[in-house]
C-alpha positions as CSV (number, residue, x, y, z in Angstrom):
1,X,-104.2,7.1,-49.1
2,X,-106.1,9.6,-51.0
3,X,-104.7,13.4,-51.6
4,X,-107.0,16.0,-51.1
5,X,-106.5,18.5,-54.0
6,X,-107.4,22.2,-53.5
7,X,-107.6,24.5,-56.4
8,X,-106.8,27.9,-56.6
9,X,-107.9,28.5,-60.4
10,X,-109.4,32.0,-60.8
11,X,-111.7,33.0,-63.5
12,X,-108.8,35.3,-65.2
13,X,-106.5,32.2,-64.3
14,X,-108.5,29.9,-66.8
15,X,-109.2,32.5,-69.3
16,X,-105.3,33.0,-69.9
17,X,-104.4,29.5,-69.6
18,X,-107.5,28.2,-71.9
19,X,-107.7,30.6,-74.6
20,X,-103.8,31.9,-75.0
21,X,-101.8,29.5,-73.1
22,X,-100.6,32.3,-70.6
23,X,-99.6,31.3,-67.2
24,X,-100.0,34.8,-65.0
25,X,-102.5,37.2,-65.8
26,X,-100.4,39.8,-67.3
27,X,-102.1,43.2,-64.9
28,X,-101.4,41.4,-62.2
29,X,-98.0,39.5,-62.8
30,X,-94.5,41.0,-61.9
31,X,-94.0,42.5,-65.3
32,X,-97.0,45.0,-65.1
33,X,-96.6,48.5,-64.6
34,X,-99.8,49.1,-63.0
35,X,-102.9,47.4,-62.9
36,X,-105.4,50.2,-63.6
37,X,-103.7,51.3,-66.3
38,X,-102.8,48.5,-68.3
39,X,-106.6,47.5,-68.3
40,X,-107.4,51.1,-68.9
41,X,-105.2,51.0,-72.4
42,X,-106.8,48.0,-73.6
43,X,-110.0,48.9,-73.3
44,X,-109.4,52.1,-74.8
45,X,-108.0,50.0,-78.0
46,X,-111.6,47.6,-78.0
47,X,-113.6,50.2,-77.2
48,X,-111.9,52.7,-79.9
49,X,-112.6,49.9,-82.3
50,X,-115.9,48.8,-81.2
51,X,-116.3,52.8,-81.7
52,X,-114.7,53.1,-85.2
53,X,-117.9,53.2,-87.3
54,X,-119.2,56.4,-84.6
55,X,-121.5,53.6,-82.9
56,X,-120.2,51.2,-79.8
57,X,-123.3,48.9,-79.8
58,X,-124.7,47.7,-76.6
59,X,-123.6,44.0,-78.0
60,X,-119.8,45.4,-78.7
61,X,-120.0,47.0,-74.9
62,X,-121.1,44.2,-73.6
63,X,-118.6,41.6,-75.0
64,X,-115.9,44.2,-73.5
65,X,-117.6,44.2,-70.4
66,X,-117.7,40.2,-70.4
67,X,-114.4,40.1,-71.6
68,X,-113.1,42.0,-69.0
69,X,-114.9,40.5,-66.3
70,X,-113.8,37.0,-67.4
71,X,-109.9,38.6,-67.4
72,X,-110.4,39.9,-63.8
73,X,-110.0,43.5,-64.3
74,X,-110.8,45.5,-62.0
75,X,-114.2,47.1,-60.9
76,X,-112.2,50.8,-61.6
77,X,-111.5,49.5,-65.1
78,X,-114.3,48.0,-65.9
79,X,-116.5,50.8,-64.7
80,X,-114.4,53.2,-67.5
81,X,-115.8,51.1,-70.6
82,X,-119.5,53.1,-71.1
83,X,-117.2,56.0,-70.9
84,X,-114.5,54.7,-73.1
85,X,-116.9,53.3,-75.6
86,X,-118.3,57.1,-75.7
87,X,-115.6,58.8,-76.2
88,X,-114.5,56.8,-79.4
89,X,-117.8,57.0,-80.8
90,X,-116.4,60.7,-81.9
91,X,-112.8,60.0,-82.0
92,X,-110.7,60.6,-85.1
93,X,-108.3,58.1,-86.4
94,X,-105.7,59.9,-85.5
95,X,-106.6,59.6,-82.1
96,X,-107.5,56.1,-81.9
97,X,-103.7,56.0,-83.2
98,X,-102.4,58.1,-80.3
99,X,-104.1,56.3,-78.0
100,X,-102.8,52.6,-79.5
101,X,-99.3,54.5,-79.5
102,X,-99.7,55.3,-75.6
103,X,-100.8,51.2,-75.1
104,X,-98.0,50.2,-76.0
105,X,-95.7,52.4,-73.6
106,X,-97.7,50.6,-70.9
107,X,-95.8,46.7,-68.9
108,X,-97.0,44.1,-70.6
109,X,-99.5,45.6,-73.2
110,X,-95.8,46.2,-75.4
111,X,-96.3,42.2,-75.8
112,X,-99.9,42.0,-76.4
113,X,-100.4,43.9,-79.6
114,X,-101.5,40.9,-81.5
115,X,-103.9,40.4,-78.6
116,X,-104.9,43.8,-78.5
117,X,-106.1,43.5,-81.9
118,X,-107.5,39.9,-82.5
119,X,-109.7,41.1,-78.9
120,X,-110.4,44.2,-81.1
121,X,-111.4,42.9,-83.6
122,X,-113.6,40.5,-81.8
123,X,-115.4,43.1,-79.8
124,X,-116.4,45.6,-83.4
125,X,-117.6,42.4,-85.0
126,X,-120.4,41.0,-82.7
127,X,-123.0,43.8,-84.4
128,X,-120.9,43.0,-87.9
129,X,-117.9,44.7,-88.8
130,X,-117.9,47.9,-90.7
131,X,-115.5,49.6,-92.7
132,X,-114.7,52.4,-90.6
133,X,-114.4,50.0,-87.2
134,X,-112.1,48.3,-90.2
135,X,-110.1,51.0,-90.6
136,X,-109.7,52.4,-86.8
137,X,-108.3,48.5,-86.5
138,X,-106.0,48.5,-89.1
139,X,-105.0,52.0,-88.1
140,X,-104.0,50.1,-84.3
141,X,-102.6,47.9,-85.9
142,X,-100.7,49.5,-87.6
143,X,-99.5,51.7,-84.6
144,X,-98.5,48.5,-82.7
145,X,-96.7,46.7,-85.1
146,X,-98.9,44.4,-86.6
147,X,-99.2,43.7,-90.3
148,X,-102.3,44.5,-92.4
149,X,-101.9,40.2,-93.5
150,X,-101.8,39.5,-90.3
151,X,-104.8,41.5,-89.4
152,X,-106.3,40.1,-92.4
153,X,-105.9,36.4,-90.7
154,X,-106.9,37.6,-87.5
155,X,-110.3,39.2,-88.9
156,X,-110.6,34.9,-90.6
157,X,-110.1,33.5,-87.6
158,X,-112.7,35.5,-85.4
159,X,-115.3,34.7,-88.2
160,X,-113.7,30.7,-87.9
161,X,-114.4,31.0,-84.1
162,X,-118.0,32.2,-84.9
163,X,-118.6,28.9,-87.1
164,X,-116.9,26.5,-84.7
165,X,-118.9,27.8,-81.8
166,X,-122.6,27.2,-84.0
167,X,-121.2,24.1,-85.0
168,X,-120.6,23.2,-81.7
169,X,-123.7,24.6,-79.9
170,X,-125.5,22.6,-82.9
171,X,-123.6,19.5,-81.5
172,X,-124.1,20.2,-78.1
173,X,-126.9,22.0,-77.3
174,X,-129.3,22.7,-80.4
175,X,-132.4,23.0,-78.7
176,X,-131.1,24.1,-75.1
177,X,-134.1,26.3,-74.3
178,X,-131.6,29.6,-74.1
179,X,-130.1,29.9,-77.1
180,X,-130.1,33.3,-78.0
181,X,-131.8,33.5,-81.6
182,X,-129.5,33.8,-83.5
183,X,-128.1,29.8,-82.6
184,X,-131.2,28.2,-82.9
């Protein structure tokens, strides 16, 4: 007799699970303290990042916009990032550090600094990272807890990630007529 198996895997659900072995996606699991404004303080940190050097690129935007699309936020959160991303193109450091400060008051994001800022630092480094969207990271960073050597390894492993995804769309896919440029 064959079972009939029925999944209920949602996009966020894979996303979690795949990339950091998270069962429950943590805006919507029992431990938030609101949806909308857990999502809301992690954008503000990648978009304050993205933000740092008094540019959020249209590539930066759009890997938060992906990013949070993939994590299932919300259409009321995710429709705040053009906005955030504005904002903390004139931000000072200080206030990228107030903001990180009020993150971390928020559910879950009190255990997600080290996400917070490997995501950051991810997001200000698809146009190439700069030293001021360096320092409004470390400054987060700082803020939430998280070592400047562990921000150090963080920043290695996104650019690790970066060569392990053209080595394996050069495996996989080298002449795949969409490659964007910059794999071919």
């Amino acid at each position: 007799m064959t079972t009939k198996t029925t999944t209920t895997c949602t996009p966020a659900d894979f996303y979690y699970s795949d990339y950091w072995g998270v069962t429950d996606a943590p805006s919507t699991s029992p431990h938030s303290a609101g949806r909308i404004e857990e999502e809301t303080g992690f954008l503000t940190a990648l978009c304050n990042a993205a933000g740092g050097d008094g540019t959020a690129s249209k590539v930066e935007r759009d890997h938060i916009f992906g990013m949070a699309s993939v994590k299932g936020y919300t259409p009321e959160a995710i429709a705040q990032i053009d906005g955030l991303a504005d904002a903390a193109e004139s931000k000072t450091i200080e206030e990228m550090a107030a903001d990180a400060k009020k993150a971390l008051s928020i559910g879950t994001l009190r255990f997600a600094a080290g996400a917070i800022v490997f995501e950051s630092i991810k997001a200000a480094s698809k146009d190439g990272l700069e030293e001021k969207e360096k320092e409004a990271i470390f400054c987060i960073a700082e803020i939430m807890g998280v070592s400047k050597e562990k921000v150090e390894a963080m920043m290695e492993i996104v650019a690790e990630e970066e060569k392990l995804k053209k080595k394996r769309i050069a495996a996989c896919i080298p002449n795949h007529p969409c490659l964007a440029p910059e794999y071919k």
